[in-house]
C-alpha positions in Angstrom: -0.7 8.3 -12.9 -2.0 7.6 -9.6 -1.2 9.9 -6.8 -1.9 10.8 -2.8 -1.7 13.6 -1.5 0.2 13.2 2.4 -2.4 15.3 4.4 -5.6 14.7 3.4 -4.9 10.9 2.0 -9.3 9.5 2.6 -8.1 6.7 3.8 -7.5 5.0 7.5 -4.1 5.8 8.6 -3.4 2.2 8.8 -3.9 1.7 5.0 -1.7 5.3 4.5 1.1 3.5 6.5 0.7 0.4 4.5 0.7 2.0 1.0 3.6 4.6 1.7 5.8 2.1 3.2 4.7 -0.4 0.2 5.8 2.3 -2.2 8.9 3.4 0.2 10.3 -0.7 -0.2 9.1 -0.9 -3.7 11.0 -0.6 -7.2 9.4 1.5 -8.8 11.3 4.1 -11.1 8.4 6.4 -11.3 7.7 7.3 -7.7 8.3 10.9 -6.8 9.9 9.8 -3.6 13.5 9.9 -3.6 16.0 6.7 -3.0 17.4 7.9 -0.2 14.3 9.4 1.3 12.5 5.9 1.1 15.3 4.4 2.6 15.1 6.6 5.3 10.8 6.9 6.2 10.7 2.6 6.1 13.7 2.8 8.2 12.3 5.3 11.2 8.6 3.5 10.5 11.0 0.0 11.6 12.9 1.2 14.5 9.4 2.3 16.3 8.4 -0.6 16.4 11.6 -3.0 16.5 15.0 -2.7 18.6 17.0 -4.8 15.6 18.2 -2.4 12.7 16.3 -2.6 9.6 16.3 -5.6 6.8 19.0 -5.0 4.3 17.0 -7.8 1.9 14.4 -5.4 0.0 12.1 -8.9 0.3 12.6 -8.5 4.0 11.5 -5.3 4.0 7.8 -5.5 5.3 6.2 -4.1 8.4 4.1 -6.0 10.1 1.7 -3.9 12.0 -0.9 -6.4 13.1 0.4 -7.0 17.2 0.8 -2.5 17.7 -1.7 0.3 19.0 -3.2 3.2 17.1 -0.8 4.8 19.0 2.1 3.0 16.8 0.0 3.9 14.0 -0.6 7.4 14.3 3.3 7.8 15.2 4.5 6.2 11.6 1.8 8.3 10.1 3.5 11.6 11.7 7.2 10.2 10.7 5.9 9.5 6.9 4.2 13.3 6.9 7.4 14.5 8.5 10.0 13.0 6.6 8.0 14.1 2.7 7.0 17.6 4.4 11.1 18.2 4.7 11.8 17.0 1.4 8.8 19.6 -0.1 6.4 16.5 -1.1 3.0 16.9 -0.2 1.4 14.7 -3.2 2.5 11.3 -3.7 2.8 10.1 -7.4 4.0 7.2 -9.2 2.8 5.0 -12.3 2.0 1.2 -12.0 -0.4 -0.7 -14.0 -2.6 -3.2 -11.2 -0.8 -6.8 -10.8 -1.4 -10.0 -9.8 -0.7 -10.9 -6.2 2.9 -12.0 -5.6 1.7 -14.9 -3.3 -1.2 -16.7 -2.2 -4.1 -15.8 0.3 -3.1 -17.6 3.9 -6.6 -20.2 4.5 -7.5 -18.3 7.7 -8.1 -15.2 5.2 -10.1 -17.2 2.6 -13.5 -16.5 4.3 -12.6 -13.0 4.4 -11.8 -12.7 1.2 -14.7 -14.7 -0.1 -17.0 -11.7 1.6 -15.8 -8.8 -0.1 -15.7 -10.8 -3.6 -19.6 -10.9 -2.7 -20.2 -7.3 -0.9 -18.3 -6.0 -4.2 -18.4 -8.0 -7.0 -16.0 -7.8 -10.0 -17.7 -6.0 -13.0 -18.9 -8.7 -16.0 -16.2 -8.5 -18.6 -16.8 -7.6 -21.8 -16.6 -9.4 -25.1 -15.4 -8.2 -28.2 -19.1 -7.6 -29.4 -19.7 -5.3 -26.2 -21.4 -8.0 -24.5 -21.5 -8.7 -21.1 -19.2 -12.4 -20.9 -21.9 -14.8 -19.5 -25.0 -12.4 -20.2 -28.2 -13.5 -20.8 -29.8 -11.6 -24.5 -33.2 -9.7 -23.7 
């Protein structure tokens, strides 16, 4: 069970918009986070920063926060806090095994990419003997 707790989430409040509203748009049955409630913190997180009424397509669903301020930021990060703080959540929780991405890097994020693979490596995976795959034997 992996879980966040609202007001002290270690993490930039970019990333806390990001992963509330990912878990606000997403289908997963195990959320604490109410239907109706999700609905409504993706849709107030929308309108600040667009004047057409939220997607009705749960694919179209995504915020886009790469052209607004902190300032933007900080609001949606207020509106999440608000909108669980009414409902009496202050810890976030929900079950979901890690998954593939759904779609492919864009090439202008390649490079990026290829940096943190190197600033932090993937663990060697083990065998079925407890070796290290691709170890050398001392």
């Amino acid at each position: 069970m992996q879980t966040l707790d609202i007001h002290r989430p270690d993490m930039p409040d970019l990333q806390f918009v990001l992963l509330v509203t990912a878990l606000c748009t997403s289908r997963l049955t195990t959320l604490n986070i109410p239907e109706t409630l999700r609905a409504t913190i993706f849709n107030r997180c929308w309108t600040l920063i667009h004047e057409t009424p939220p997607p009705g397509r749960p694919e179209d669903r995504v915020l886009d926060l790469r052209p607004w301020t902190e300032l933007t930021v900080e609001a949606m990060v207020e509106t999440i806090r608000a909108g669980l703080t009414e409902a009496g959540i202050r810890i976030l929780a929900w079950e979901h095994a890690p998954s593939e991405p759904t779609r492919t890097s864009t090439p202008e994020a390649k490079p990026l990419i290829e940096r943190l693979a190197q600033l932090y490596p993937q663990p060697p995976k083990e065998t079925d003997s407890g070796d290290a795959a691709g170890a050398t034997p001392h």
